[in-house]
N, CA and C atoms of all chains as a GROMACS GRO file, in nm:
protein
  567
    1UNK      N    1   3.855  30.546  10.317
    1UNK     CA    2   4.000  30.546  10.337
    1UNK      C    3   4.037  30.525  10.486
    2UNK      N    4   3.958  30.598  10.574
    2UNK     CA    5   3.962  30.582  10.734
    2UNK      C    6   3.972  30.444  10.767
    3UNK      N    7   3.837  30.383  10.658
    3UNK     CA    8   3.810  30.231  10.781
    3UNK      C    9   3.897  30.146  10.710
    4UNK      N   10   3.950  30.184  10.582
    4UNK     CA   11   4.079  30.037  10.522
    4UNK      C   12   4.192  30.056  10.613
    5UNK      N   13   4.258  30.205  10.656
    5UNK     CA   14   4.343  30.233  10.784
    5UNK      C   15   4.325  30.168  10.866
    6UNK      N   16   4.196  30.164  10.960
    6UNK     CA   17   4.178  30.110  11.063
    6UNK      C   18   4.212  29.956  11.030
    7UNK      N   19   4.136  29.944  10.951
    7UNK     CA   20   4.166  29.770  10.992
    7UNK      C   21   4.262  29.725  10.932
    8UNK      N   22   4.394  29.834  10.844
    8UNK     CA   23   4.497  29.781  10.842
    8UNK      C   24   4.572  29.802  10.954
    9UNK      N   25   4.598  29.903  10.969
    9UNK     CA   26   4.714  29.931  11.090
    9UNK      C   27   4.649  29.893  11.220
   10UNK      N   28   4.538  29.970  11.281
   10UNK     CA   29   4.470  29.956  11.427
   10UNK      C   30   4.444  29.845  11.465
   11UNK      N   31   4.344  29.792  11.387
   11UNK     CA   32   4.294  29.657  11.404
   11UNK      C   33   4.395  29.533  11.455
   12UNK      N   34   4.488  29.519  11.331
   12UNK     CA   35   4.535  29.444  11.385
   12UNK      C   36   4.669  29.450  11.494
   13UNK      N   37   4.639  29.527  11.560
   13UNK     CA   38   4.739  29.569  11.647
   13UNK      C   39   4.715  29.524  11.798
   14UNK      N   40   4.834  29.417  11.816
   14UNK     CA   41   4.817  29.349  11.973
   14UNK      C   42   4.727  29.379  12.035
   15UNK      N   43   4.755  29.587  12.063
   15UNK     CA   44   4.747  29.618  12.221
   15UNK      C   45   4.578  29.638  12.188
   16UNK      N   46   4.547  29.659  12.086
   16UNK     CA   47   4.426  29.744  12.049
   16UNK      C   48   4.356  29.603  12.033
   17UNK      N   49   4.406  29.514  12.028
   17UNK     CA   50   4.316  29.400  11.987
   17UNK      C   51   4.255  29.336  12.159
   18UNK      N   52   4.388  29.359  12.204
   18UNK     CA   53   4.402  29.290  12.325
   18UNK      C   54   4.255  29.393  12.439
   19UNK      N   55   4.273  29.511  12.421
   19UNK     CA   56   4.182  29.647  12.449
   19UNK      C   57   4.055  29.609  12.423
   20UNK      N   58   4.020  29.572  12.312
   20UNK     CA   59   3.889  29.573  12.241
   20UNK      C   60   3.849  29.435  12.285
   21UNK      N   61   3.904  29.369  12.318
   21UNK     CA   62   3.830  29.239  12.331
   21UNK      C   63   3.801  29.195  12.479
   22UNK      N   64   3.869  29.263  12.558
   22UNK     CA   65   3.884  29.285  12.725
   22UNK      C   66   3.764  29.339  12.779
   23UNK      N   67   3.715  29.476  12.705
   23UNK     CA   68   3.667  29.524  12.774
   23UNK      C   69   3.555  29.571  12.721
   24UNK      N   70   3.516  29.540  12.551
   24UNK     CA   71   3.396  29.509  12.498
   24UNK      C   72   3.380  29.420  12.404
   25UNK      N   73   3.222  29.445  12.363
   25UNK     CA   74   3.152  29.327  12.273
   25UNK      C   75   3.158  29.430  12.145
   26UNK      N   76   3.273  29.405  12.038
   26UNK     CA   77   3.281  29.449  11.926
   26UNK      C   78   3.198  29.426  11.804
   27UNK      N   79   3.150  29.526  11.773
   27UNK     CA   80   3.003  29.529  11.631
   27UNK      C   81   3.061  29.573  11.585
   28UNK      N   82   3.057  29.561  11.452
   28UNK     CA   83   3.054  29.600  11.328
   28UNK      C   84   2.979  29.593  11.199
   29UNK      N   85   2.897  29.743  11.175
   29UNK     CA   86   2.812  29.755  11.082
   29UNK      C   87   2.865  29.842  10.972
   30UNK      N   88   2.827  29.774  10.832
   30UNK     CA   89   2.840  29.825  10.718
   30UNK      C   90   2.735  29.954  10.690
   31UNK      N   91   2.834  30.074  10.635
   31UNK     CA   92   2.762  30.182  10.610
   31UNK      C   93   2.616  30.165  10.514
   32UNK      N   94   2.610  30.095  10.457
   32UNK     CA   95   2.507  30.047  10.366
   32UNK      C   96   2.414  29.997  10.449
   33UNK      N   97   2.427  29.963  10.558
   33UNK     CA   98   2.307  29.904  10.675
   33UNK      C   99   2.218  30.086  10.663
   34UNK      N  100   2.108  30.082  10.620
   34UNK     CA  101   2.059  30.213  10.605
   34UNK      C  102   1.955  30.223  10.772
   35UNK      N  103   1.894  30.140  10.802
   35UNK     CA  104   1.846  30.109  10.964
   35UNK      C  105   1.887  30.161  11.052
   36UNK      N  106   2.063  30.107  11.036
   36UNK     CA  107   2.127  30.112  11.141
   36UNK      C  108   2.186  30.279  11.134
   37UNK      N  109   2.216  30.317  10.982
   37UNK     CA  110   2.274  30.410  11.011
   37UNK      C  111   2.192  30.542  11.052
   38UNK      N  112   2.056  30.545  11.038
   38UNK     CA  113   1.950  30.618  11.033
   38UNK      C  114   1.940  30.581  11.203
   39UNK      N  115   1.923  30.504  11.267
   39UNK     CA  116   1.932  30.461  11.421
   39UNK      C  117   2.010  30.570  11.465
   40UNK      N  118   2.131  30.569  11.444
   40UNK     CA  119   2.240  30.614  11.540
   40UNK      C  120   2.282  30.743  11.478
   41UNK      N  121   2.275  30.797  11.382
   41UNK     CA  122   2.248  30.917  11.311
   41UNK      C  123   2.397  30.945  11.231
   42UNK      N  124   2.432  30.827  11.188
   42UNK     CA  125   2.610  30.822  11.088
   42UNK      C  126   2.598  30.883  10.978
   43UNK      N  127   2.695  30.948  10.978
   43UNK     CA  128   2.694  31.059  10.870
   43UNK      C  129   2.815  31.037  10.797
   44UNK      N  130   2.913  30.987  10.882
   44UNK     CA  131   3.050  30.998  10.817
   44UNK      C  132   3.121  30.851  10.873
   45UNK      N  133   3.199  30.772  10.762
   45UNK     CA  134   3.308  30.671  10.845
   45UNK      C  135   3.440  30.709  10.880
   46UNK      N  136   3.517  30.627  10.944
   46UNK     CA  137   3.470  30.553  11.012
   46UNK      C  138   3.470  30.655  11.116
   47UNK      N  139   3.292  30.597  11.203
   47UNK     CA  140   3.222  30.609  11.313
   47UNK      C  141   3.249  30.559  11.458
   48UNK      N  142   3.309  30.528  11.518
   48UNK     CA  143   3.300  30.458  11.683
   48UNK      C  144   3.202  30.498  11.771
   49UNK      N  145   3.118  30.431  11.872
   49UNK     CA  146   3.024  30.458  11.943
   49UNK      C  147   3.033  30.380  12.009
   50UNK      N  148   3.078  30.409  12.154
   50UNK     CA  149   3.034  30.306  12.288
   50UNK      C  150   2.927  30.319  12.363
   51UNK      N  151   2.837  30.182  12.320
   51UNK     CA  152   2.721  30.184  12.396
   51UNK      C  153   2.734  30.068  12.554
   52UNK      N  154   2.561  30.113  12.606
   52UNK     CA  155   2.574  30.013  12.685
   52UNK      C  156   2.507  29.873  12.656
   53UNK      N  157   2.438  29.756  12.736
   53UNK     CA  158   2.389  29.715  12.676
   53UNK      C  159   2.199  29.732  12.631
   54UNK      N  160   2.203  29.876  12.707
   54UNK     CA  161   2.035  29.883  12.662
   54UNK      C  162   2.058  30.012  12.568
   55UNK      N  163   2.152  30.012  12.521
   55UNK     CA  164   2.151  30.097  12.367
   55UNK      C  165   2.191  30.220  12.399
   56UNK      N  166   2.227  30.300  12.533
   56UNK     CA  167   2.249  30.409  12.568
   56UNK      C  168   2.339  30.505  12.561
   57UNK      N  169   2.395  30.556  12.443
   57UNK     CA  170   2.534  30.600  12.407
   57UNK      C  171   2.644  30.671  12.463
   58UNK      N  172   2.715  30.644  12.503
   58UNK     CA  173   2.801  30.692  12.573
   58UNK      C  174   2.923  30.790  12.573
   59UNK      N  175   3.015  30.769  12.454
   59UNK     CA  176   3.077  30.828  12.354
   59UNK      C  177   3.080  30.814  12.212
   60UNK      N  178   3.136  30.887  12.113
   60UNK     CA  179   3.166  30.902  11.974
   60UNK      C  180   3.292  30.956  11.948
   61UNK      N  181   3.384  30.893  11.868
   61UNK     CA  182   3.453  30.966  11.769
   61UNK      C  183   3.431  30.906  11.626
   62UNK      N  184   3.456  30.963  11.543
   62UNK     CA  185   3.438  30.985  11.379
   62UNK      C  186   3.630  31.023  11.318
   63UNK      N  187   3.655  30.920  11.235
   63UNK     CA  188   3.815  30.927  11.159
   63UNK      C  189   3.926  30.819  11.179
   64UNK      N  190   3.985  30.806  11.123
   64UNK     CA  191   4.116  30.702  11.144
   64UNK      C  192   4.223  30.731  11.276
   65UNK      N  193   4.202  30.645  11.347
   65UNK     CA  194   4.306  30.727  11.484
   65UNK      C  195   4.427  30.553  11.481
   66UNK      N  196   4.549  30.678  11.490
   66UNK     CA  197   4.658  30.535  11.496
   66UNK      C  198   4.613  30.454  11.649
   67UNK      N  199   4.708  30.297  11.645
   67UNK     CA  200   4.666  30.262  11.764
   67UNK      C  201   4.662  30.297  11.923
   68UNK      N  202   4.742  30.369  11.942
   68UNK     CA  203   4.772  30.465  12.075
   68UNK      C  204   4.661  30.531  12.106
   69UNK      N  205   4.615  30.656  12.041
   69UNK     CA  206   4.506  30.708  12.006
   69UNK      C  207   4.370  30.665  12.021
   70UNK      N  208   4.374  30.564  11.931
   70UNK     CA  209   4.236  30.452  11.916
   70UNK      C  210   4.233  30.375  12.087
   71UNK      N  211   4.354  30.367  12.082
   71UNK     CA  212   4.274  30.281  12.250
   71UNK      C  213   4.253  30.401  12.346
   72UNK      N  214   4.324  30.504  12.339
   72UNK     CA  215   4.276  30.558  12.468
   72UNK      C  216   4.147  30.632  12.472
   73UNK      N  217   4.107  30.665  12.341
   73UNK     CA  218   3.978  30.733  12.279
   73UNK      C  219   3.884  30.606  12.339
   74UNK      N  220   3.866  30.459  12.355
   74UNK     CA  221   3.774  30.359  12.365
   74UNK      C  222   3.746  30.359  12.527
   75UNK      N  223   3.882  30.342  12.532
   75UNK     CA  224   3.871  30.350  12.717
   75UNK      C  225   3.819  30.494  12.773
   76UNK      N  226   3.860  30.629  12.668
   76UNK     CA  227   3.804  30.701  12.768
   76UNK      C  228   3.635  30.677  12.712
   77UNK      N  229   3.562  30.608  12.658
   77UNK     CA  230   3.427  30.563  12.618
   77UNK      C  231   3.429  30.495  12.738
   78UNK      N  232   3.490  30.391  12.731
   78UNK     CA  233   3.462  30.342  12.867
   78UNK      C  234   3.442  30.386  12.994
   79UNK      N  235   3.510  30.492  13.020
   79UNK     CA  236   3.512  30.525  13.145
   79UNK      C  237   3.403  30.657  13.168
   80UNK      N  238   3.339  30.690  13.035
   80UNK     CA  239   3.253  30.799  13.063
   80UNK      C  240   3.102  30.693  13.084
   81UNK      N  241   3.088  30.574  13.025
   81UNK     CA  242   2.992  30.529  13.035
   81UNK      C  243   2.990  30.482  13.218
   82UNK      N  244   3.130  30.434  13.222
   82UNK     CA  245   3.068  30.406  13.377
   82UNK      C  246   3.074  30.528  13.456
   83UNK      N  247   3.099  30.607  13.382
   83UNK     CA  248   3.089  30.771  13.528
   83UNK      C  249   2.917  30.742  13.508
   84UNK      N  250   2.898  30.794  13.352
   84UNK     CA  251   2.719  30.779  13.325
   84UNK      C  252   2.645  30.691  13.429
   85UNK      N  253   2.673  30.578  13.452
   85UNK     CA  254   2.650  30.482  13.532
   85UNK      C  255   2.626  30.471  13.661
   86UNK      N  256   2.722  30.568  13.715
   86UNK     CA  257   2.704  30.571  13.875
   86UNK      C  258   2.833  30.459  13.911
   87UNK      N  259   2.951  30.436  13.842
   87UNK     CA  260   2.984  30.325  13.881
   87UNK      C  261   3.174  30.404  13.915
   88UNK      N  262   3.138  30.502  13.996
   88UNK     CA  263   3.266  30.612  14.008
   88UNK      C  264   3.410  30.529  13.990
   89UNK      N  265   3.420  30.424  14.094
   89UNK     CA  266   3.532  30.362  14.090
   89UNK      C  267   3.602  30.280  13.961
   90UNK      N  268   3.446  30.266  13.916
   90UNK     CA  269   3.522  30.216  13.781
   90UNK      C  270   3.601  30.333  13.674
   91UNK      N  271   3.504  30.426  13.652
   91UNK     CA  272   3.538  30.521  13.569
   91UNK      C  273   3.685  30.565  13.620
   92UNK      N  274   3.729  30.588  13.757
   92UNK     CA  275   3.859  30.593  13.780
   92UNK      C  276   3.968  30.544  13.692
   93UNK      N  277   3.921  30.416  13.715
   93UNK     CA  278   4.028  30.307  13.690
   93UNK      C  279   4.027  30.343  13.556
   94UNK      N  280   3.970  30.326  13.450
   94UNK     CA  281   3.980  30.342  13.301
   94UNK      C  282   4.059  30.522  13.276
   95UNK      N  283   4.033  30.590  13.324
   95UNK     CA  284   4.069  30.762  13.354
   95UNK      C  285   4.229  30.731  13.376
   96UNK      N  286   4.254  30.680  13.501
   96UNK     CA  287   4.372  30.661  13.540
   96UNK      C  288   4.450  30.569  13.454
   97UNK      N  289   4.422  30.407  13.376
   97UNK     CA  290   4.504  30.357  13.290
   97UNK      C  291   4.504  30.460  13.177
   98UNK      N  292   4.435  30.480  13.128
   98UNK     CA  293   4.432  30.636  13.003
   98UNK      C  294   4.575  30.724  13.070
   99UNK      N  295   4.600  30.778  13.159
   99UNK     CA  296   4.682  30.898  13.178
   99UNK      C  297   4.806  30.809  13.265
  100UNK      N  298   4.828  30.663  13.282
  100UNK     CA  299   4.931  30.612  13.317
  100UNK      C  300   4.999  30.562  13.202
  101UNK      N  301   4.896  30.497  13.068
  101UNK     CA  302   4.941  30.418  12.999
  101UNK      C  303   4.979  30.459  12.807
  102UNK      N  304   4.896  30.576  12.820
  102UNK     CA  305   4.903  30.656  12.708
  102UNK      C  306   4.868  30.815  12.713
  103UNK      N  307   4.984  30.858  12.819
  103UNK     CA  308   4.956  31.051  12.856
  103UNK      C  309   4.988  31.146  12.754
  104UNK      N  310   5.053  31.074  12.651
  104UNK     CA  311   5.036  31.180  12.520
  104UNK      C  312   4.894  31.134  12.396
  105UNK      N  313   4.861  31.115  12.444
  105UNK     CA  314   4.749  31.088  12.343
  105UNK      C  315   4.639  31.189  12.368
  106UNK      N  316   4.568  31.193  12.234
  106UNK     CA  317   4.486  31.346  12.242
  106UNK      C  318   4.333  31.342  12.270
  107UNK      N  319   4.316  31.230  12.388
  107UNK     CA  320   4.256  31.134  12.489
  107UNK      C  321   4.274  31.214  12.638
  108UNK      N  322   4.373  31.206  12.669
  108UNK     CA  323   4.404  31.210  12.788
  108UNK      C  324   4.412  31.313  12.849
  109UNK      N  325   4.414  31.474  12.825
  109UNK     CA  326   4.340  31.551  12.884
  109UNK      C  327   4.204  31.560  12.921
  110UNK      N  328   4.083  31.488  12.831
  110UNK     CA  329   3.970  31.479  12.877
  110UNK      C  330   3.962  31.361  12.989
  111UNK      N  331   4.051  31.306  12.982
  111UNK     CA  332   4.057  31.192  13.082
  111UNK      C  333   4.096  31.220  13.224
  112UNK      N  334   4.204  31.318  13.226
  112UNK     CA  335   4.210  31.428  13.327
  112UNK      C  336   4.086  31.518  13.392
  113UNK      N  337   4.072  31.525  13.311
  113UNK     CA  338   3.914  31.576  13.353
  113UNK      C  339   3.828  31.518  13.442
  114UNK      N  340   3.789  31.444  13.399
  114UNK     CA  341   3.699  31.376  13.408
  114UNK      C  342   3.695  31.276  13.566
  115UNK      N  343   3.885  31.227  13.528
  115UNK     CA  344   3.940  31.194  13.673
  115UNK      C  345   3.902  31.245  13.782
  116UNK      N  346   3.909  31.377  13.817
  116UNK     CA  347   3.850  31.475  13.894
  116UNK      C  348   3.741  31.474  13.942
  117UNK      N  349   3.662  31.491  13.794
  117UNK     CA  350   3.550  31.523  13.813
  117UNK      C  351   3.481  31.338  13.890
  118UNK      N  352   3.541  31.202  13.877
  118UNK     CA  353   3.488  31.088  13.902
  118UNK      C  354   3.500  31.068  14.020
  119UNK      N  355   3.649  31.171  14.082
  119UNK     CA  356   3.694  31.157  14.221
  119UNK      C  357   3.620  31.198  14.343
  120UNK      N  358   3.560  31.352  14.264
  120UNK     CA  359   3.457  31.471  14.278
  120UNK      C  360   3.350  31.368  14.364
  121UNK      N  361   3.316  31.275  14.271
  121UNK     CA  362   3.144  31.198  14.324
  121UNK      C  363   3.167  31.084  14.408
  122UNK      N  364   3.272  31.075  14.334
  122UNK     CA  365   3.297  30.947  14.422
  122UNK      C  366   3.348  30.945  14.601
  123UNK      N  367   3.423  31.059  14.628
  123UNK     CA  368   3.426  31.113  14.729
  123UNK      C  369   3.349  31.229  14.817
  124UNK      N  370   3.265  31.295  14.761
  124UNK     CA  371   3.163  31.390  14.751
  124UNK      C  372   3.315  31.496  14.810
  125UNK      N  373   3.386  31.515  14.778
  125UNK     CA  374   3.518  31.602  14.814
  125UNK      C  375   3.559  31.736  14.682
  126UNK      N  376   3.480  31.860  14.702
  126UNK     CA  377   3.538  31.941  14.636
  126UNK      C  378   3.692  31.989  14.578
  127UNK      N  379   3.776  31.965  14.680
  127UNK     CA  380   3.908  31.937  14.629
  127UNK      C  381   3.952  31.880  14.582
  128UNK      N  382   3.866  31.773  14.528
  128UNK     CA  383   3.943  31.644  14.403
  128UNK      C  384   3.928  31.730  14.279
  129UNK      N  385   3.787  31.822  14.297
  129UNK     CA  386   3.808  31.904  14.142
  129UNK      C  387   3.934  31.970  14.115
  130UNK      N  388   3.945  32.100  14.210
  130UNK     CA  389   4.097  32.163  14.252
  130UNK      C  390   4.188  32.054  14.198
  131UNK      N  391   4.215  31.975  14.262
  131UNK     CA  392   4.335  31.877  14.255
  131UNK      C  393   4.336  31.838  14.064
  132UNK      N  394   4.215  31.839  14.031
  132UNK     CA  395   4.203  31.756  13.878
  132UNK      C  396   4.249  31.925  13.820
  133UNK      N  397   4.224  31.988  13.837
  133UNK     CA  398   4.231  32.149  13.793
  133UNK      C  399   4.430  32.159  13.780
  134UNK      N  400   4.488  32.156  13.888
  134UNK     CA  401   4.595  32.120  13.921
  134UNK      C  402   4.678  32.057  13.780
  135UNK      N  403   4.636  31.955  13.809
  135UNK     CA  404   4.721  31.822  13.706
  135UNK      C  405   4.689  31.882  13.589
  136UNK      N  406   4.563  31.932  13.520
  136UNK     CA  407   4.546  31.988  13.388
  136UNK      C  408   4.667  32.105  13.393
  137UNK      N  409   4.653  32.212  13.454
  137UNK     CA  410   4.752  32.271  13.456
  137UNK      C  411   4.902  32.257  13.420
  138UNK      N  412   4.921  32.126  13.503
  138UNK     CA  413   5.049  32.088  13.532
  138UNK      C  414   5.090  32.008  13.337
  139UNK      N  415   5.004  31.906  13.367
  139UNK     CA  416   5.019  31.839  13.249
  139UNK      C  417   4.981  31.835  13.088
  140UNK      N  418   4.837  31.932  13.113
  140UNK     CA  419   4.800  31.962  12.923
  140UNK      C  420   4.722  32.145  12.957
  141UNK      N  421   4.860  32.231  12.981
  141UNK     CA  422   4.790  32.353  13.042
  141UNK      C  423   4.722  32.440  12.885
  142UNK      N  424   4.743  32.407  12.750
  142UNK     CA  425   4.667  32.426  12.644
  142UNK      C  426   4.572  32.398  12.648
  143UNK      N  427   4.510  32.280  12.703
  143UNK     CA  428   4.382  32.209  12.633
  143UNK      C  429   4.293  32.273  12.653
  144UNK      N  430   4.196  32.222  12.620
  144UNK     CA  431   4.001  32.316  12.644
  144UNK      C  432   3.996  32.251  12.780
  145UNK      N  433   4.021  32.115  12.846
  145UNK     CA  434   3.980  32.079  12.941
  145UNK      C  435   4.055  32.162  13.058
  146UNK      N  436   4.179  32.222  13.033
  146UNK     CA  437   4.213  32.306  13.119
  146UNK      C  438   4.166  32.405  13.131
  147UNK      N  439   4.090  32.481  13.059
  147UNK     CA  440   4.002  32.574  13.066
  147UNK      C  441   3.861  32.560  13.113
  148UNK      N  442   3.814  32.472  13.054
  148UNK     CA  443   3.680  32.390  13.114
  148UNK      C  444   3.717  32.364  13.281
  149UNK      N  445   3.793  32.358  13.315
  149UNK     CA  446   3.815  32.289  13.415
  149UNK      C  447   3.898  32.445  13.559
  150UNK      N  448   3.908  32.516  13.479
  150UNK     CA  449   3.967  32.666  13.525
  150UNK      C  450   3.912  32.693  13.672
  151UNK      N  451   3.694  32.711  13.630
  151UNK     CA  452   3.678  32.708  13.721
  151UNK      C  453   3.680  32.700  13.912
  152UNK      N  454   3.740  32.604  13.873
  152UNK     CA  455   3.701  32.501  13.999
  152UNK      C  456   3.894  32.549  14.114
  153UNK      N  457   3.919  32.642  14.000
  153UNK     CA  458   4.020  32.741  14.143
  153UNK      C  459   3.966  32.829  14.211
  154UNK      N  460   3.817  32.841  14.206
  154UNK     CA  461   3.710  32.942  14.325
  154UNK      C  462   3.701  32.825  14.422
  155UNK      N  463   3.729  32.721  14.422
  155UNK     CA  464   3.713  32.644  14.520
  155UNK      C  465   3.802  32.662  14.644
  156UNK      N  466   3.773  32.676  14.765
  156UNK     CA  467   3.838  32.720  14.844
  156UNK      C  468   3.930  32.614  14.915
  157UNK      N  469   5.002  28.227  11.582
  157UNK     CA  470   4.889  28.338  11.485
  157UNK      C  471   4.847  28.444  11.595
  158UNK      N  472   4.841  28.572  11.541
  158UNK     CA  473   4.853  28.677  11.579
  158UNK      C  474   4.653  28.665  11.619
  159UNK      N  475   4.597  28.692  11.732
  159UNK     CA  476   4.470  28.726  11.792
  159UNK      C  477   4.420  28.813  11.694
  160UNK      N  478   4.266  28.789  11.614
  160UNK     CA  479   4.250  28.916  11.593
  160UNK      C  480   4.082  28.959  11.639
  161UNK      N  481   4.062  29.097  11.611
  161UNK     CA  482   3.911  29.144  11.650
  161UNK      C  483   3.815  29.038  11.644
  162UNK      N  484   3.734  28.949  11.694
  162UNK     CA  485   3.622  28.920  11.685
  162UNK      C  486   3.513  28.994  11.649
  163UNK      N  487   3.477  29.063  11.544
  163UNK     CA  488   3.327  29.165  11.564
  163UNK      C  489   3.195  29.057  11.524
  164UNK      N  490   3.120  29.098  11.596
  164UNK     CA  491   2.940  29.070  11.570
  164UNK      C  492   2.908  29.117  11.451
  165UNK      N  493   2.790  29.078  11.403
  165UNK     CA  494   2.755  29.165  11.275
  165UNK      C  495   2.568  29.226  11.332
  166UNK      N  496   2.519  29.157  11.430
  166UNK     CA  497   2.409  29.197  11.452
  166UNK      C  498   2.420  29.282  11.613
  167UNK      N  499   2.278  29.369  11.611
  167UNK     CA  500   2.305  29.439  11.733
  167UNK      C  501   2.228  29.384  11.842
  168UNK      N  502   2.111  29.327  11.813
  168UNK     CA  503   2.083  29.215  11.942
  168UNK      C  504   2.167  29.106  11.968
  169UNK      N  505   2.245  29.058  11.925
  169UNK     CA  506   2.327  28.964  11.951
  169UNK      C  507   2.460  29.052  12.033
  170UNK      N  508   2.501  29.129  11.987
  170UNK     CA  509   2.602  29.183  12.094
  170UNK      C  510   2.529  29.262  12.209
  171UNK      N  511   2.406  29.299  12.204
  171UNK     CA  512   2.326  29.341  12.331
  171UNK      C  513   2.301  29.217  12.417
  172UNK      N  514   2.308  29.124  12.358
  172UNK     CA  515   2.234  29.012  12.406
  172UNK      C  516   2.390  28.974  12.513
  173UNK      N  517   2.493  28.956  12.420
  173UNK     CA  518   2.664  28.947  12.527
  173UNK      C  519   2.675  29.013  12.568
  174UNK      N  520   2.626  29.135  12.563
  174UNK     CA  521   2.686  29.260  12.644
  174UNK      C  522   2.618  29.244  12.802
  175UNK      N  523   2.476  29.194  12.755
  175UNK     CA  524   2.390  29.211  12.936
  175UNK      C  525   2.465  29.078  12.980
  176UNK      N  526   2.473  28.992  12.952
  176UNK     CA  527   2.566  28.870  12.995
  176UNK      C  528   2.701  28.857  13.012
  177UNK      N  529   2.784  28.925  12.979
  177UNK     CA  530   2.904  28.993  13.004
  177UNK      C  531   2.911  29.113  13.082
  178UNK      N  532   2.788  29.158  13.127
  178UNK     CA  533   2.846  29.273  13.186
  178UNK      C  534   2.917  29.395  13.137
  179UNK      N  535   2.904  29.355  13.008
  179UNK     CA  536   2.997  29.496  12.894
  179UNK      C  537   2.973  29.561  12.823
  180UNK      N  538   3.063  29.676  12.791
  180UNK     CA  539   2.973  29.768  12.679
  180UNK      C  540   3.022  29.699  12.538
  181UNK      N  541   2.920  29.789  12.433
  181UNK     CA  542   2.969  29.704  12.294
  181UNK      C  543   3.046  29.865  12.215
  182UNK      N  544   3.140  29.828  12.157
  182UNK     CA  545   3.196  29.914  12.076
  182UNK      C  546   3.124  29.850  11.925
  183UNK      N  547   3.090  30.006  11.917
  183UNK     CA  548   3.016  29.991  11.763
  183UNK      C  549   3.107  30.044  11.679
  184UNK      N  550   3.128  29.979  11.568
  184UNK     CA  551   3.222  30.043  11.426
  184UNK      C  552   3.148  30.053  11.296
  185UNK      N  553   3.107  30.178  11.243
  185UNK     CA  554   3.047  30.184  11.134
  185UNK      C  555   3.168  30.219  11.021
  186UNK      N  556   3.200  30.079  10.944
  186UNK     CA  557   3.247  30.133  10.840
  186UNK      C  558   3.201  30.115  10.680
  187UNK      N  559   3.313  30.128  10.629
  187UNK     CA  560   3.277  30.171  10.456
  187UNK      C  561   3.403  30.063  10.402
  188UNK      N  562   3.343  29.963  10.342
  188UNK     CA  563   3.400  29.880  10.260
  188UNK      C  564   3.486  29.915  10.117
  189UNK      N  565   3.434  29.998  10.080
  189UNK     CA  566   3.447  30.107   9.932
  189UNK      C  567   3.527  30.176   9.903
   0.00000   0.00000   0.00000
């Protein structure tokens, strides 16, 4: 029921099309692929997984997400693979379109996060955590990532 | 006509664009059924 959703509503949707084709190489495997699903360890559809290109997984979500949702869930894939990466400035940029371009989506506190935490390395500057600590506060003071992220007010 | 998804159906072949593109591949496992 998830993946007839998806590829009715998501799929064909401009922004998500326009998303997916920008900024990856889109696969699609049938649950019946027993290889594949035994590979990557699928249990449930629909599955998403952003890899790199030497197979290295980066993120997952599992369920039907409308298109808003669905893109910012990909990008924040994106942007954890290039934190994974070593590639700080990029991961920014994907962190930051996430929380400029879709800040209610249930994406974008971990994207907050993470912002911080990309700013964190990328500047070797303890106060970018503080500062990411801050904005959680300010902007999703419920979430787990605001709590996850609590910490980092021992920072002086 | 409205753009739509291009997907691959094999995974060396989108590994294979991905190191040549420079990109990651979004994988979609779904259920036809």
């Amino acid at each position: 029921m998830g993946c007839q959703q998806l590829a009715a509503v998501t799929y064909p949707n401009p922004d998500v099309c326009a998303t997916v084709e920008g900024n990856f190489v889109p696969l699609q495997v049938e649950v019946n692929n027993q290889e594949m699903v035994n590979r990557f360890g699928v249990k449930w559809t629909p599955t998403l997984i952003v890899l790199d290109p030497d197979e290295r997984e980066h993120h997952r979500f599992t369920g039907y997400l409308p298109p808003e949702d669905f893109i910012a869930q990909i990008m924040l894939g994106k942007g954890k693979a290039e934190f994974n990466l070593d590639r700080f400035e990029q991961a920014i940029q994907c962190f930051q379109e996430i929380l400029s371009k879709h800040p209610k989506a249930d994406a974008a506190p971990e994207a907050q996060y993470y912002l911080g935490v990309a700013r964190y390395k990328a500047s070797d500057d303890p106060k970018e955590l503080k500062k990411g600590l801050e904005s959680l506060r300010r902007d999703y003071p419920n979430s787990e990532w605001a709590k996850k992220a609590q910490v980092y007010a021992l920072i002086p | 006509m409205a753009k739509t998804i291009e997907w691959e159906k094999s995974l060396a072949t989108a590994k294979e664009k991905a190191k040549k593109a420079k990109r990651l591949i979004l994988l979609d496992f779904y259920n036809s059924h």
